[in-house]
N, C-alpha and C positions, 0 to 999 in steps of 0.2 A: 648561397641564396636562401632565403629565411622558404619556411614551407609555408604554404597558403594558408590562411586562417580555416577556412572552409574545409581544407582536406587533412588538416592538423585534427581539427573536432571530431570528423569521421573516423580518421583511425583510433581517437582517444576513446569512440562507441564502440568501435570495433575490437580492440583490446580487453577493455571492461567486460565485453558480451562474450568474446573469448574464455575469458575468466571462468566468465558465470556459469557458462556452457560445460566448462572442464571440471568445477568442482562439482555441480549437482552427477556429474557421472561420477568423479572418484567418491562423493559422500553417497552414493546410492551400491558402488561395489565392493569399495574399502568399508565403509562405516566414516559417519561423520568425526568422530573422535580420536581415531587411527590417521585420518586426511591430516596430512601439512600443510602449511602455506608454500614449500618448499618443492615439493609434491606439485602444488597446486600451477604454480607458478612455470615448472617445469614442464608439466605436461600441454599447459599454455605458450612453449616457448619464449617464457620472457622471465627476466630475472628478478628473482624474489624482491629487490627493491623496489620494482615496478608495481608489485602487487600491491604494496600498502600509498604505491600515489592513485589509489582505487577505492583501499576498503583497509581498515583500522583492523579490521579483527572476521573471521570465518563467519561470525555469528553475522556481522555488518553482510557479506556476500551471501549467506541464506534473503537475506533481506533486503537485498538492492533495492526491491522498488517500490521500497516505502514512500522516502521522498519523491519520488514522483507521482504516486498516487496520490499523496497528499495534496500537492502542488495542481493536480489537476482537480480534484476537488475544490480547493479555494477559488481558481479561477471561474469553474462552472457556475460557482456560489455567486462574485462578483459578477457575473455578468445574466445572472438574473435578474429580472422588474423588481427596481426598488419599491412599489407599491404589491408586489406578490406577499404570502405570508410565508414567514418563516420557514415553516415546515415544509410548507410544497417547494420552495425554492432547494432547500435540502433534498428530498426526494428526487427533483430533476436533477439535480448534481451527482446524487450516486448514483443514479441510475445511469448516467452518462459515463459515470466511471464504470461500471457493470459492464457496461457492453464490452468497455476494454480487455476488462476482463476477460471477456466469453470469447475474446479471441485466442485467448492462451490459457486456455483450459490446461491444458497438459504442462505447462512448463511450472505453471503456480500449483499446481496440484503435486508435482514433485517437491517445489518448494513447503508446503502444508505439511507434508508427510516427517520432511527432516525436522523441521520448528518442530511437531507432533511430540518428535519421539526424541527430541532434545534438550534437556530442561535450560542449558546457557543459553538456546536460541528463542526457545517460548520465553525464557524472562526478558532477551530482549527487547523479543515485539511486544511485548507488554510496557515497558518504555516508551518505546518508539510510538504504541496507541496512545500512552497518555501525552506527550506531545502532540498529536494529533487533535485529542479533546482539547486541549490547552489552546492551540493553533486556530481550532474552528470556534471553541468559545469565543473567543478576542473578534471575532472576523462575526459572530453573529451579536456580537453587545454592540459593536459599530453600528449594523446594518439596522438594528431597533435602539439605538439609541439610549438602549439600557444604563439605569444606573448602578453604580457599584455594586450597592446587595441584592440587586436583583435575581436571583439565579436561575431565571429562565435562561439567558442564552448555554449555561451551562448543561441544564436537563436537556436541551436541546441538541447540543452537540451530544451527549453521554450517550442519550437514545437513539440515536442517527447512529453513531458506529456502533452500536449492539445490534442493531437491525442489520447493517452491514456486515458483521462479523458474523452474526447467525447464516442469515441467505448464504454465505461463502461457505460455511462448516456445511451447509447440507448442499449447497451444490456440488462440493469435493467429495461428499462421503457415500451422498444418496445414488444411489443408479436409476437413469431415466431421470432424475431431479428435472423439472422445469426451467429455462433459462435464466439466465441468474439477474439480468435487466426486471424478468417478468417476478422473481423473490424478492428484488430488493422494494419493488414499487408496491407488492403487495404486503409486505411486510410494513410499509411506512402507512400506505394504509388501514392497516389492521390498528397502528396504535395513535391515530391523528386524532380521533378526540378532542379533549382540551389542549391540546401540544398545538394544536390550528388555530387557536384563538386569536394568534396574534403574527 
């Protein structure tokens, strides 16, 4: 009898989160570079085949929750008032994503740490961000109707995730730092200026 779709999805989160949970322990006691996938896989009880219907590469599972964050970003975007401006619509989006964040303080601050002191995994996410600008550009030339050479939807996106990647470096590094909802809004604030005009 085929398994439930519903409870097939759950253990495929559940697996995955397995994963992720086992390697940030063995990349936090072993060293990330010393870690296996075989290792990895193992101490997850599931066999190494399993690992890559997950994650391509260790650097990918430092980084799982890229595309999701992304993904929820674009939708916060979408479903902003098409007559708001650009910028503030950005603003409530990260910030919505922020909060998520602040839920899992500890688990992405472990994740920070290895990317930190990794140079395969920071080049990664430096990828994986420019995807990102790429991602949000396209989704804010839509929303103003920009034309091709235009490159505001571009500064727009570029400067929204440096606001966001700074607020993240000092709420992971700073002690006592401020909430990270309350960095990213002041931060979008600090640089609204001309970037609001439209």
């Amino acid at each position: 009898m085929a398994e439930p779709t519903g409870r097939r999805e759950r253990n495929k989160r559940e697996r995955r989160r397995r994963l992720e949970d086992v390697a940030l322990e063995l990349f936090e006691r072993e060293g990330f570079d010393k870690t296996t996938i075989e290792q990895i896989a193992g101490e997850a009880e599931l066999a190494p085949r399993t690992f890559f219907s997950y994650f391509a590469t260790k650097d990918d599972l430092v980084l799982a929750d890229y595309s999701e964050r992304l993904e929820r970003i674009l939708t916060e975007l979408e479903q902003r008032p098409a007559d708001e401006r650009a910028w503030d619509a950005l603003r409530a989006s990260f910030a919505a994503v922020a909060a998520d964040y602040e839920s899992e303080h500890d688990r992405i601050r472990r994740r920070f740490m290895i990317m930190a002191s990794n140079p395969s995994v920071f080049a990664r996410s430096l990828h994986l961000q420019a995807g990102w600008e790429q991602a949000l550009t396209e989704r804010l030339a839509a929303r103003l109707s920009a034309l091709a050479d235009d490159p505001t939807p571009r500064l727009l996106a570029a400067t929204a995730l440096a606001v966001m990647r700074a607020s993240l470096q000092h709420w992971l590094t700073v002690p006592r730092a401020p909430a990270l909802p309350a960095l990213v809004q002041s931060g979008f604030d600090r640089l609204a200026g001309d970037l609001n005009t439209r």
